[in-house]
C-alpha positions as CSV (number, residue, x, y, z in Angstrom):
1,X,225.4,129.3,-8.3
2,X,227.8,130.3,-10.3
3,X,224.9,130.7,-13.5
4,X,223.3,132.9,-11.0
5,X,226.4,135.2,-10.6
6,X,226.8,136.1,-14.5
7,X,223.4,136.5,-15.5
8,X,223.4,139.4,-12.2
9,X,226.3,140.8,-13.7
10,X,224.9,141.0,-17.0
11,X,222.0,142.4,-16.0
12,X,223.9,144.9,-14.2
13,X,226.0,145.9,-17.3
14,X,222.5,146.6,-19.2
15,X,221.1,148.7,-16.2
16,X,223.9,150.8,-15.4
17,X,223.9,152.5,-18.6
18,X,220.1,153.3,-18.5
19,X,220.4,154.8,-14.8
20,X,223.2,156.8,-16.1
21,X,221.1,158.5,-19.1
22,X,217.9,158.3,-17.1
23,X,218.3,162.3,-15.8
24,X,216.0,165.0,-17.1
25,X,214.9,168.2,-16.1
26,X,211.6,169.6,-16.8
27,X,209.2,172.1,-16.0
28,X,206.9,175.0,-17.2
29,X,207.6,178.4,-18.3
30,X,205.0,181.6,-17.7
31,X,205.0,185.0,-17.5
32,X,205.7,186.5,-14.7
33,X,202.8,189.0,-14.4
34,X,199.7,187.2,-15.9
35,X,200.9,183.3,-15.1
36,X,200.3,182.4,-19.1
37,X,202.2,180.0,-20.1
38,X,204.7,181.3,-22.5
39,X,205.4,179.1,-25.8
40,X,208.2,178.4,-28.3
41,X,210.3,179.9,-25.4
42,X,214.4,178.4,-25.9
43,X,215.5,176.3,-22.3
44,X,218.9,175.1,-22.6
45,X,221.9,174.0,-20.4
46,X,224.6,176.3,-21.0
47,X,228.0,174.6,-22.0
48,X,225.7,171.5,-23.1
49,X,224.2,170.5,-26.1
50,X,221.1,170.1,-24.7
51,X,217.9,172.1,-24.8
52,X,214.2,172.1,-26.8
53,X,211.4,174.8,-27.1
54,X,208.4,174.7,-24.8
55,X,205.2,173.6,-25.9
56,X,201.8,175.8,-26.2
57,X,201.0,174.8,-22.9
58,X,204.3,176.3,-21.8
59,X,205.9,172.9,-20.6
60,X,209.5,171.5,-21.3
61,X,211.7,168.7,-21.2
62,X,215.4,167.9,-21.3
63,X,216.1,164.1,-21.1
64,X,219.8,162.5,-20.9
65,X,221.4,165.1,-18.7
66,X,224.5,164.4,-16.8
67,X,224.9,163.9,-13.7
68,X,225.8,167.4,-11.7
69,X,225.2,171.3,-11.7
70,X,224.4,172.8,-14.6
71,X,222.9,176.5,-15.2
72,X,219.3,175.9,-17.0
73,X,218.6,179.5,-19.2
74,X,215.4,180.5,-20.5
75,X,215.5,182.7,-23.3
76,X,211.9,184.1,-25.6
77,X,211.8,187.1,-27.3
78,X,210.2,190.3,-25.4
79,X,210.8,188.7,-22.4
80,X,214.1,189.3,-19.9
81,X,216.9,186.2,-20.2
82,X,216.6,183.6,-16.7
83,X,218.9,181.5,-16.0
84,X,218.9,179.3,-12.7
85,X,221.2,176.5,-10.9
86,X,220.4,173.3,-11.0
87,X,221.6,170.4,-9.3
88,X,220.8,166.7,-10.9
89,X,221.1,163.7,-8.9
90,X,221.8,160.0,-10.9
91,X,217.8,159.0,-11.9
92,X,216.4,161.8,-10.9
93,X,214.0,164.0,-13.0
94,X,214.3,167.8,-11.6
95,X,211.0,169.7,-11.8
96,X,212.2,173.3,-12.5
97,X,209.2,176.3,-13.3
98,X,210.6,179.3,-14.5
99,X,208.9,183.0,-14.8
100,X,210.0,185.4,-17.2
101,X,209.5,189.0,-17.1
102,X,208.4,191.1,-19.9
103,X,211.2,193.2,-21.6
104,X,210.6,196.3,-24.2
105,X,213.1,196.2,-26.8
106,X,215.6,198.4,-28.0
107,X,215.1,199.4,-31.7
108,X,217.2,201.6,-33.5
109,X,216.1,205.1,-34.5
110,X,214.7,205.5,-38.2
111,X,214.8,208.4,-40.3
112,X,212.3,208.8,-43.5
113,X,214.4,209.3,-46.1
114,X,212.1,209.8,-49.0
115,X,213.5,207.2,-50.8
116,X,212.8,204.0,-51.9
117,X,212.7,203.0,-47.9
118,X,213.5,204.1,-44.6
119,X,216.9,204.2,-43.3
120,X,219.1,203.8,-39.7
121,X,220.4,207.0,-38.5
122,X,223.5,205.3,-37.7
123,X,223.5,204.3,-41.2
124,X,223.3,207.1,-43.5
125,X,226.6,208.9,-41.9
126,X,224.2,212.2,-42.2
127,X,223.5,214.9,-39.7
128,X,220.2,214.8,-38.6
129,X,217.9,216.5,-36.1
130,X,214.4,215.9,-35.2
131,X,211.8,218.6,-33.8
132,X,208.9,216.9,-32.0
133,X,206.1,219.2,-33.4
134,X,203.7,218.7,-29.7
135,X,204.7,221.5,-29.0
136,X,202.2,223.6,-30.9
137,X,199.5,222.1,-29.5
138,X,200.7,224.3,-25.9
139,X,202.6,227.6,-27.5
140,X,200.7,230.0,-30.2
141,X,201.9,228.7,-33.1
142,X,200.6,229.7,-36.6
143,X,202.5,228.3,-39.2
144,X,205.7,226.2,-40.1
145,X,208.0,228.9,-40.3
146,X,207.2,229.7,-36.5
147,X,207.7,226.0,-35.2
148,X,211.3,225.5,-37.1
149,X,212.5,229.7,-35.7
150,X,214.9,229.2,-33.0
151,X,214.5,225.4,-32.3
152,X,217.0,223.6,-34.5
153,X,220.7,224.4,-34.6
154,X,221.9,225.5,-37.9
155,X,218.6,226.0,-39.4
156,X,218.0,230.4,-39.7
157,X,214.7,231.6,-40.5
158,X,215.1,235.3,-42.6
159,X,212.0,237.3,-42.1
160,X,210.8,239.1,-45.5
161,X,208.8,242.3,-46.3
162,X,206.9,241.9,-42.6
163,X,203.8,242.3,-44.8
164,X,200.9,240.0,-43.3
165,X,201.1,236.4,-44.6
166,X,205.0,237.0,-45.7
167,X,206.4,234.1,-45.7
168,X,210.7,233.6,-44.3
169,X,213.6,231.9,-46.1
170,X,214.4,229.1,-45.1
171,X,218.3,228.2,-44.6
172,X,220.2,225.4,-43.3
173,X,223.9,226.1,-42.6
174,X,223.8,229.5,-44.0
175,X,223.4,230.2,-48.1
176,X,224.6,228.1,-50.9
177,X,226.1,229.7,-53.7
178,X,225.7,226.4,-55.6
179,X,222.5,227.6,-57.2
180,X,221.9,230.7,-58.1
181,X,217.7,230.0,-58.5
182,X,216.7,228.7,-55.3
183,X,218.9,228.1,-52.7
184,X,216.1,226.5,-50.1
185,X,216.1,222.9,-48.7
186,X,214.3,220.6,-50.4
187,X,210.6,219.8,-48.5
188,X,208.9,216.6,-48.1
189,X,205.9,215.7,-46.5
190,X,205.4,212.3,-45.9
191,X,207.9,210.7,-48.5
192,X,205.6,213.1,-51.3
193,X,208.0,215.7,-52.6
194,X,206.6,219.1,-52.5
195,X,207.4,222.5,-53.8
196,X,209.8,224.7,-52.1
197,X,209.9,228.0,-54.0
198,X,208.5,231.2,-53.0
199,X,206.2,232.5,-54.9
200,X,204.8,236.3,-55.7
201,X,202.7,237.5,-52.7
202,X,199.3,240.0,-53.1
203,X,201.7,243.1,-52.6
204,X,205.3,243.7,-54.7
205,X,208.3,242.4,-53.3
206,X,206.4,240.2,-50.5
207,X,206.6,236.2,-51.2
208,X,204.9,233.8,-49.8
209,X,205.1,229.8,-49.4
210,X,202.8,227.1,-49.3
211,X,204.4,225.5,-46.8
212,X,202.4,227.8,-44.2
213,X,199.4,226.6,-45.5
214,X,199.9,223.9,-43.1
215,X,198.6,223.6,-39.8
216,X,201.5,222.9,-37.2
217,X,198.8,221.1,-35.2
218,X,199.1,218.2,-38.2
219,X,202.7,217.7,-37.8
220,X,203.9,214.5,-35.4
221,X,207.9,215.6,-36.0
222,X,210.4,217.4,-38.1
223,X,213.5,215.6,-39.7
224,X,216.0,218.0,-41.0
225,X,219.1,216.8,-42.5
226,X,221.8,219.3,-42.8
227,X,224.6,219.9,-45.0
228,X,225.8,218.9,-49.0
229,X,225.8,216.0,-47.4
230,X,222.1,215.2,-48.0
231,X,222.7,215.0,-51.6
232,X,223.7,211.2,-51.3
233,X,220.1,210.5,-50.2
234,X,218.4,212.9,-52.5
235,X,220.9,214.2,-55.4
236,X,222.3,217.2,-55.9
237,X,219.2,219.2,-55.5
238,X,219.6,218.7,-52.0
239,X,222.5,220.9,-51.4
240,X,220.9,223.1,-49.1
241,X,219.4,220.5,-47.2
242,X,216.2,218.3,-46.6
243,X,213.4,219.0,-44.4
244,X,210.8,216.0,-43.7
245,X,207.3,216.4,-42.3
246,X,205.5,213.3,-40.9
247,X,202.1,213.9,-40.0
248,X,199.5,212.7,-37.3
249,X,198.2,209.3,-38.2
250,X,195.6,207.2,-36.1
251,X,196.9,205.1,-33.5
252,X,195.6,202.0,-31.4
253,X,194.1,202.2,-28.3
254,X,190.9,204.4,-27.1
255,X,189.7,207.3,-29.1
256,X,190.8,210.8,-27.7
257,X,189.9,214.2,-28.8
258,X,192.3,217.3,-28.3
259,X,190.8,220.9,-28.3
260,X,192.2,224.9,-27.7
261,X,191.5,228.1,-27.1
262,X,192.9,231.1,-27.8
């Protein structure tokens, strides 16, 4: 009888360990929209080392969790954070389905610089406004000169002789008497440097500038970066200040066609 008595209690000391690890949680995480299964999503008891990724088929598991309530999060990129209560009894495995909601995220604004690569508004310390060019698809709009006049702080357009096809001066912040030559913002058009000089019109003393060559209707956005201050991203002849064109390029999705009359 007494035989009987130890080998119960030794048997007892090798079970109670095995009921005590025996917990898990598991479950299957999907989208909350479509039902898909979302994979390589994070699940993982906060304040606990404990967690895994979920399979292809969207399913998890946790093994060797303690006894109690514990907060179970669910974290995937693109998708919105979950995070539920769950209570965990001693050898019990918790079944626990979780749906996650799709999330846009937040990136920050970028500015073509022109240089070797873009850059973070935030980062380049630079004052810098953007025009969004859609609007001369609606307004009768020519030329450039007409879609910068009276739609970005700082930045004056001078008319010249009046003579058709004149072209205006361009300034940013007033003139610069740090060049004598040409005191006009430098111009790029998507990254590609091109020239900003005026040059000698069909009649004497008008000028024109082959930046009205272009059609406003081209243009996606203006960047204008004002101030000396432009000179850190594009030397010193950048005085007077930068102006960047980005045009229209091909996007995914149906094909649409845009027409007007005048």
């Amino acid at each position: 009888m007494r035989l009987r008595v130890m080998v119960a209690v030794a048997l007892l000391a090798m079970v109670s360990p095995c009921l005590v690890e025996a917990q898990s949680i598991t479950g299957t995480v999907r989208q909350q929209t479509t039902g898909s299964p979302v994979e390589a999503a994070q699940v993982f008891l906060e304040g606990i080392n404990l967690g895994g990724l979920t399979q292809s088929n969207g399913q998890y598991l946790i093994v060797n969790v303690p006894l109690g309530t514990h907060t179970l999060t669910v974290q995937s990129l693109g998708y919105r954070t979950e995070s539920v209560t769950v209570t965990v009894a001693a050898g019990q495995t918790v079944t626990q389905n979780i749906f996650l909601s799709q999330q846009a995220l937040q990136l920050d604004e970028v500015v073509v610089t022109g240089t070797a690569a873009a850059s973070r508004v935030r980062e380049i310390g630079n004052s810098v406004a953007v025009l969004d060019a859609s609007i001369a698809e609606v307004q009768p709009i020519t030329n450039v000169s007409d879609l910068l006049r009276g739609r970005v702080a700082g930045v004056v357009l001078q008319q010249g002789t009046g003579d058709a096809g004149t072209a205006s001066t361009i300034k940013i912040r007033g003139s610069s008497t740090m060049r004598t030559v040409n005191d006009g913002p430098l111009i790029y058009i998507d990254g590609i440097r091109v020239s900003n000089r005026m040059e000698s019109g069909p009649s004497r003393g008008s000028d024109v500038s082959r930046i009205d060559d272009m059609d406003p209707a081209m243009i996606e956005s203006i960047e204008i970066i004002k101030g000396p201050a432009a000179a850190t991203l594009y030397g010193t002849e950048a005085a007077n200040g930068v102006i960047n064109i980005k045009t229209k390029r091909g996007a995914i999705g149906a094909a649409q066609w845009n027409f007007t009359t005048r």
